[in-house]
N, C-alpha and C positions, 0 to 999 in steps of 0.2 A: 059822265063827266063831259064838258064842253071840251069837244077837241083840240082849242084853242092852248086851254089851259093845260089839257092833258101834254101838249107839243114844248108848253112854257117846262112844265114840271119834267119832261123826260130829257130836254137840253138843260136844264139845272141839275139835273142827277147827273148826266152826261160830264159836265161842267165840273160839278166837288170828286166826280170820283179821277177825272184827271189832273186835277189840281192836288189833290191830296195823294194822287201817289208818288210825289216830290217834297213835301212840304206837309208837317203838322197843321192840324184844322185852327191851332191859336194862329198862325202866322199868315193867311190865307184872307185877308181884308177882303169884305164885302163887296166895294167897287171892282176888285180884281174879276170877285166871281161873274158880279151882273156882266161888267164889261166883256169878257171872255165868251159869256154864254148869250148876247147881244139882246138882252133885255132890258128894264129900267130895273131898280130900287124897290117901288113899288112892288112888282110881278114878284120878288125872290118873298119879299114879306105878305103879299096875298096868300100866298100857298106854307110856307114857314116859321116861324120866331126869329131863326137868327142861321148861323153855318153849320151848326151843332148837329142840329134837328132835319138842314139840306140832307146833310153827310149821313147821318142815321136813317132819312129815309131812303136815302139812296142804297147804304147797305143791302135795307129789306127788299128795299125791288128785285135787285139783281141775284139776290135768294133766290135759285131756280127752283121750280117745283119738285126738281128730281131730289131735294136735298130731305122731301117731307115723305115722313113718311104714314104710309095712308094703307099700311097690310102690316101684318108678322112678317119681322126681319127672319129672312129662310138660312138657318147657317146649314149648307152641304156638307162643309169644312172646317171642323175648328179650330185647324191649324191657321185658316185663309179668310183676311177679312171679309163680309158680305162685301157686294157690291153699295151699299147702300151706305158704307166707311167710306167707299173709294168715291162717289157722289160729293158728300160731305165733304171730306180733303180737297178736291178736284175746285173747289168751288172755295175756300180759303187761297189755294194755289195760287189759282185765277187771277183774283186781286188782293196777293199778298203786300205789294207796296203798297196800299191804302190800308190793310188792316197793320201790318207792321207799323206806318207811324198811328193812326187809330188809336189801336188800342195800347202803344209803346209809353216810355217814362215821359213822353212829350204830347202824348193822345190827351184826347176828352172821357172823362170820367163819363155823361152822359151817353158820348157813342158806344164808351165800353159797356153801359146798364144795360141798352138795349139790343147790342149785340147779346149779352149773357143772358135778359129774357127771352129772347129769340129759341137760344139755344136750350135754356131750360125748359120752354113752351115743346121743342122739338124730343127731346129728351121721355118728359112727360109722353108725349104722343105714342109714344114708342114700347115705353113698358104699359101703358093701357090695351094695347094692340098685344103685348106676347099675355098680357093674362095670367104669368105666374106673379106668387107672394112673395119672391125673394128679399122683400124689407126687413123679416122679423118687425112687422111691428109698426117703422120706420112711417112715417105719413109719406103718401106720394109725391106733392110738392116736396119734403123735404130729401127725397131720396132724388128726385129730380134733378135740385139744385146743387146734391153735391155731384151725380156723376157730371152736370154741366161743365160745373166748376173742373174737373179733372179734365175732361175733354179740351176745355179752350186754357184750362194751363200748357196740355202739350201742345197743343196749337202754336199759341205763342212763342213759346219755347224754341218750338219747330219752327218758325217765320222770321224766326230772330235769328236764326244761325247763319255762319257765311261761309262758303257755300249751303245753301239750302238744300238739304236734302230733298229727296224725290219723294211724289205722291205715295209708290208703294211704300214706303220708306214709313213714310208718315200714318200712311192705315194699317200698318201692321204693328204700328207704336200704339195706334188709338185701340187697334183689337185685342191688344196684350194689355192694358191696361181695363178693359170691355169684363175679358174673361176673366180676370184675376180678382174683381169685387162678387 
């Protein structure tokens, strides 16, 4: 990629993801963003559609690689989430004020599809790597998208609350929920 553009697209992620941890992505006018992130018009729709599709791709960048997983998840303990729960939560935590309004009653249906493909893409990844049949049956994509579904329900759940609970807090909710399907 031309560095140029790569420099445009990493101060427009820069740009939605501080913009939106204040403010739902409807409310968040276009000129605010260009002007903020000191670009033209043009540059946000060269690389974009519209704020939606900014804010979503912004999401995925900042997906750090530590959240994929790329081996069998090793449980020592199955009383004690892997590390690879505490990765995942650590990384909602993060940037809980931008998925809080996100994916909240005021979020973009869009940024939530592809936050929940993300996560089902992750999910999937995951039980192809342990190699057991624990479906009964169940197709992988489908069994994917429901543990997704479970995970970024307590997630939500968990980002919505005031005080926020802590990360361990949060990956021992996800691993208890993990073990019990």
């Amino acid at each position: 990629m031309d560095p140029r553009a790569a420099r445009t697209i990493a101060t427009l992620h820069a740009t939605i993801l501080e913009l939106a941890a204040v403010r739902p992505i409807g409310e968040i006018p276009v000129t605010e963003i260009v002007a903020h992130a000191g670009v033209n018009r043009s540059s946000l729709y060269q690389h974009f559609t519209d704020r939606e599709e900014l804010l979503a791709s912004a999401l995925e960048t900042i997906e750090s690689a530590g959240t994929r997983i790329n081996r069998p998840v090793l449980v020592t303990d199955p009383a004690q989430p892997p590390t690879e729960i505490h990765r995942f939560i650590e990384h909602f935590a993060e940037y809980a004020p931008v998925y809080r309004l996100a994916l909240g009653p005021q979020g973009s249906a869009r940024v939530a599809a592809r936050v929940r493909a993300r996560t089902i893409d992750l999910v999937k990844e995951g039980l192809e790597l342990s190699s057991t049949d624990s479906t009964g049956g169940v197709p992988l994509e489908i069994e994917a998208a429901g543990i997704a579904g479970g995970l970024l329900g307590i997630i939500e759940a968990w980002i919505q609350q005031d005080p926020m609970p802590d990360t361990d807090t949060a990956s021992l909710w996800l691993w208890a929920f993990l073990a019990s399907r």
